[in-house]
MITIRO-378810 format. One line per field, with one value per residue: residue in three letters; chain; x, y, z of N, C-alpha, C in turn. Coordinates in pm, whole numbers, plus 50000, padded with zeros to 5 digits. Layout:
! residues N
aa (ALA,...) $
ch (A,...) $
nxx (X,...) $
nyy (Y,...) $
nzz (Z,...) $
caxx (X,...) $
cayy (Y,...) $
cazz (Z,...) $
cxx (X,...) $
cyy (Y,...) $
czz (Z,...) $
END
This chain:
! residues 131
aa (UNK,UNK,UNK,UNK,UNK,UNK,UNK,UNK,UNK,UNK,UNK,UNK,UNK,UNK,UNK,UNK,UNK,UNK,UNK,UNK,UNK,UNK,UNK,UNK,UNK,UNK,UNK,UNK,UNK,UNK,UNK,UNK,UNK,UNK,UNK,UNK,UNK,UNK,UNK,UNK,UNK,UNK,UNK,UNK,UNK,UNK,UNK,UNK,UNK,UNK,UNK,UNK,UNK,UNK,UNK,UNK,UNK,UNK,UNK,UNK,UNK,UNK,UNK,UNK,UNK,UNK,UNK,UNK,UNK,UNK,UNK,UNK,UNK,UNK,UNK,UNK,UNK,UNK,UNK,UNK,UNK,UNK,UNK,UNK,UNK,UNK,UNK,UNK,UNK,UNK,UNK,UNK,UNK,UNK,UNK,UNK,UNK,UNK,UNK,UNK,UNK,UNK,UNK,UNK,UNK,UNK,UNK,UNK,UNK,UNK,UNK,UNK,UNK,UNK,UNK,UNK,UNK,UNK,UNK,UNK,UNK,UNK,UNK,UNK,UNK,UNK,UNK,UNK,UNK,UNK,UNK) $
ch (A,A,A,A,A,A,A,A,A,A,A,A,A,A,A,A,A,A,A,A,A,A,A,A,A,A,A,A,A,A,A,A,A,A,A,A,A,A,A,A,A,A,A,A,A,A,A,A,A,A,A,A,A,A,A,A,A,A,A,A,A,A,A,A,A,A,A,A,A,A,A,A,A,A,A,A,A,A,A,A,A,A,A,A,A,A,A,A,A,A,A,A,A,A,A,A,A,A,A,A,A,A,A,A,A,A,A,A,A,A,A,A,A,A,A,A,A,A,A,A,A,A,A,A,A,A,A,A,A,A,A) $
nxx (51946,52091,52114,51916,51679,51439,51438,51476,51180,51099,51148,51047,50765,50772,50790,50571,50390,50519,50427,50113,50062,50199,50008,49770,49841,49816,49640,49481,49307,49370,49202,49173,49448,49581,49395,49516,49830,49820,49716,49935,50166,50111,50083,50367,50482,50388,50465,50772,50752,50751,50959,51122,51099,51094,51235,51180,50889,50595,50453,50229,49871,49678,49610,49499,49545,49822,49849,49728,49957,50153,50029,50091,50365,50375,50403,50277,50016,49762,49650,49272,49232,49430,49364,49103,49192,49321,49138,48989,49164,49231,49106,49180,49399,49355,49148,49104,49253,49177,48926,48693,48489,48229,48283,48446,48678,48616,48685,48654,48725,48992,49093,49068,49178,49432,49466,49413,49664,49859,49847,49850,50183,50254,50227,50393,50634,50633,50666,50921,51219,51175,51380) $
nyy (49360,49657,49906,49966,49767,49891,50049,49895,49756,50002,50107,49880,49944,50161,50134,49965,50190,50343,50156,50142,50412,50432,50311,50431,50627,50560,50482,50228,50160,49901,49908,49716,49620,49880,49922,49707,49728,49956,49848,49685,49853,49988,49804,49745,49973,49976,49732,49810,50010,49902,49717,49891,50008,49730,49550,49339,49210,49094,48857,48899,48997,49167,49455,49615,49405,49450,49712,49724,49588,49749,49985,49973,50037,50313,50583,50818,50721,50601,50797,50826,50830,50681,50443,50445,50469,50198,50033,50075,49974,49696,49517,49466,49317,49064,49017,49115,48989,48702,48614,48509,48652,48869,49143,49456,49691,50014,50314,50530,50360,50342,50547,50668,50425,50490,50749,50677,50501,50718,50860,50694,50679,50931,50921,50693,50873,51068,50962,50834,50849,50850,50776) $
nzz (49794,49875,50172,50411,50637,50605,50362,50143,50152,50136,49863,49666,49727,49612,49314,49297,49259,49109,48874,48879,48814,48587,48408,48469,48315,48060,47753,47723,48014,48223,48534,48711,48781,48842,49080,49221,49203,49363,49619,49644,49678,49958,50124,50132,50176,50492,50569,50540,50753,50922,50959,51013,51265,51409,51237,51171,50948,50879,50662,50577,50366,50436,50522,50724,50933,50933,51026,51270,51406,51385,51540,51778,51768,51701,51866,51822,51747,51505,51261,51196,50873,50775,50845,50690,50428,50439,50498,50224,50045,50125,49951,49741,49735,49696,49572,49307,49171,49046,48827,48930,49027,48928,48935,48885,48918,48880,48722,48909,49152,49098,49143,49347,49467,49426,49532,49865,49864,49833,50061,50258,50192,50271,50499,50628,50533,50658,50939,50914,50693,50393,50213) $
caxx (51936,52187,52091,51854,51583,51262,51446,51456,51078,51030,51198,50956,50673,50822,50782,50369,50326,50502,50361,50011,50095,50186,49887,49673,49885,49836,49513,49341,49388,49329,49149,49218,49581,49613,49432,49588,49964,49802,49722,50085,50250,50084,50142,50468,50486,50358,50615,50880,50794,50752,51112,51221,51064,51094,51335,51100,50801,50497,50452,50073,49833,49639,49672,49463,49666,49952,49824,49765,50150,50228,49967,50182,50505,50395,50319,50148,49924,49729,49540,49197,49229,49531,49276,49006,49248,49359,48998,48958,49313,49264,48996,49236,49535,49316,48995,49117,49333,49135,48804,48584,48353,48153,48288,48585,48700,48589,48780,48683,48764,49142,49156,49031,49234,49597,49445,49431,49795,49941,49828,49944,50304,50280,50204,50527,50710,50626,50726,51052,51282,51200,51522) $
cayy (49504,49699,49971,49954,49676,49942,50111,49790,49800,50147,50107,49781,50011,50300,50027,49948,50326,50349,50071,50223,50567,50389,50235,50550,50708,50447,50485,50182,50172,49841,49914,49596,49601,49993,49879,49566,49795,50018,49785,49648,49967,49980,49678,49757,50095,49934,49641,49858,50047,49746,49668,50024,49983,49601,49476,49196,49168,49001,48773,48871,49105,49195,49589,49626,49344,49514,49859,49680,49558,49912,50098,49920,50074,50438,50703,50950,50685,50578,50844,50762,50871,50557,50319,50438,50405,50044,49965,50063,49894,49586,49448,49459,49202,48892,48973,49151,48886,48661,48605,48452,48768,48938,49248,49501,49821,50135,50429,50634,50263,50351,50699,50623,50400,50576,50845,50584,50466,50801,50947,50609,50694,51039,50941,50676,50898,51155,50892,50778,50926,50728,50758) $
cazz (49796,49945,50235,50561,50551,50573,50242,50018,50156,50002,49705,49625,49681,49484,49173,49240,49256,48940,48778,48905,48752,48468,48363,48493,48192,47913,47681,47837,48183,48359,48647,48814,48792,48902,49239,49251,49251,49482,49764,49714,49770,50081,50185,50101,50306,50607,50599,50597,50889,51074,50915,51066,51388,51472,51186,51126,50871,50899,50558,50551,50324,50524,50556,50908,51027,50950,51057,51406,51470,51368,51639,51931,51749,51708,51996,51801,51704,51353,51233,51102,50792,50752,50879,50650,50341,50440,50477,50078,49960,50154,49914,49573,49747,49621,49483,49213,49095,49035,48751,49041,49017,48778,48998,48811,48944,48759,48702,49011,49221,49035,49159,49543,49558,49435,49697,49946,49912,49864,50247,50370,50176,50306,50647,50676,50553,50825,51067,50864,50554,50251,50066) $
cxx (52019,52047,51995,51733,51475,51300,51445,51316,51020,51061,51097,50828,50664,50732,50647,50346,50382,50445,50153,49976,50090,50050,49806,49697,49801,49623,49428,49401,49324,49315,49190,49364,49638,49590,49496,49780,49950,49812,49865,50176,50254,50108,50299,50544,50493,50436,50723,50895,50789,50903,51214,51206,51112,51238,51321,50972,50716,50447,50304,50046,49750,49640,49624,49528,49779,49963,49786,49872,50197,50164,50068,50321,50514,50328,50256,50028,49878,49613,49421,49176,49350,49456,49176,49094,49302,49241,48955,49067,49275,49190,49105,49401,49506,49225,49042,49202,49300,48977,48707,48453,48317,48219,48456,48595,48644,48676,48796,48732,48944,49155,49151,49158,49477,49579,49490,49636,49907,49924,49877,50099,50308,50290,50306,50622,50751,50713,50883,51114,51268,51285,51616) $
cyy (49559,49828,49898,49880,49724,50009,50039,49753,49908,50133,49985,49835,50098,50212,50029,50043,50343,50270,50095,50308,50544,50389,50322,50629,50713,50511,50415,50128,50034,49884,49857,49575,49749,49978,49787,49666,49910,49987,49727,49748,50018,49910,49715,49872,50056,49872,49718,49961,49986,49711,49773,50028,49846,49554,49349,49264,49076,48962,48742,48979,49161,49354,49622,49575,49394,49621,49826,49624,49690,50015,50067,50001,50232,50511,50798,50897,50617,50652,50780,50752,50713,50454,50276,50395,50236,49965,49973,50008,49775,49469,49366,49370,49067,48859,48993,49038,48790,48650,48570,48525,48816,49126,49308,49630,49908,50217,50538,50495,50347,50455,50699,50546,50432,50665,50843,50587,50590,50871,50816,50621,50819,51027,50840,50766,51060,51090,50818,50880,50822,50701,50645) $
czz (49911,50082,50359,50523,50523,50425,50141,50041,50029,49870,49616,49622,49602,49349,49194,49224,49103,48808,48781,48796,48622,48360,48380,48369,48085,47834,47712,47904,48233,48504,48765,48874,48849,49030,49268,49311,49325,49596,49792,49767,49948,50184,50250,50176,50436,50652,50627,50694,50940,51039,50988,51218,51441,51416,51113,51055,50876,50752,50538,50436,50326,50581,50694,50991,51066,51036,51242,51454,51469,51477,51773,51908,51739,51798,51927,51761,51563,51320,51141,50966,50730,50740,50753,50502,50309,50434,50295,49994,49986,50052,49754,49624,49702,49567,49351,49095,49020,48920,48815,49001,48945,48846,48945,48823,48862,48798,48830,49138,49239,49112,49291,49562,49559,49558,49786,49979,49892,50031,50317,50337,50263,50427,50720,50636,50642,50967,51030,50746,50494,50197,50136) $
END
């Protein structure tokens, strides 16, 4: 991918948000797979401000983790409102994947958590230009 390494970032999250959106469309909506391309976008957000700030990427998924390499990198801080969204994404990077559980998003899960990863898009791209 051509351009700056936090924008081949964004552009990889662009895709879970549309593949999200997608499926929020469709007649029946997996649940599982809407948060599942929620928490990656995020992911996916996060990395590439650490990619805009540092240059480097931490190869976890882990969104708090992440969201703590990133408090050291920004002076205005991490509002709570970031925190509290990464606390409801972080759950759908490996449970969801999985049949383990008798446990399967519902429909307002789906909608929390697009919520979620749109105020964490909105809020890198306060601190960066997405394009």
């Amino acid at each position: 991918m051509s351009g700056k390494p936090h924008q081949s970032w964004v552009r990889k999250a662009e895709s879970d948000l549309l593949a999200a959106d997608n499926n929020l469309a469709s007649e029946r909506i997996p649940f599982d797979a809407v948060c599942f391309h929620c928490q990656q976008g995020a992911e996916k957000y996060l990395k590439g401000l650490l990619a805009y700030f540092k240059g480097e990427v931490l190869r976890i998924h882990d969104l708090l983790a992440l969201l703590e390499s990133i408090k050291q990198l920004v002076t205005t801080g991490v509002p709570d409102a970031i925190r509290d969204a990464c606390i409801i994404l972080n759950p759908y990077a490996i449970e969801v994947r999985y049949p383990d559980d008798d446990w399967s998003p519902t429909a307002d899960d789906a909608q929390e958590a697009r919520t979620a990863v749109e105020s964490i898009r909105t809020w890198v791209e306060s601190l960066v230009h997405l394009e």
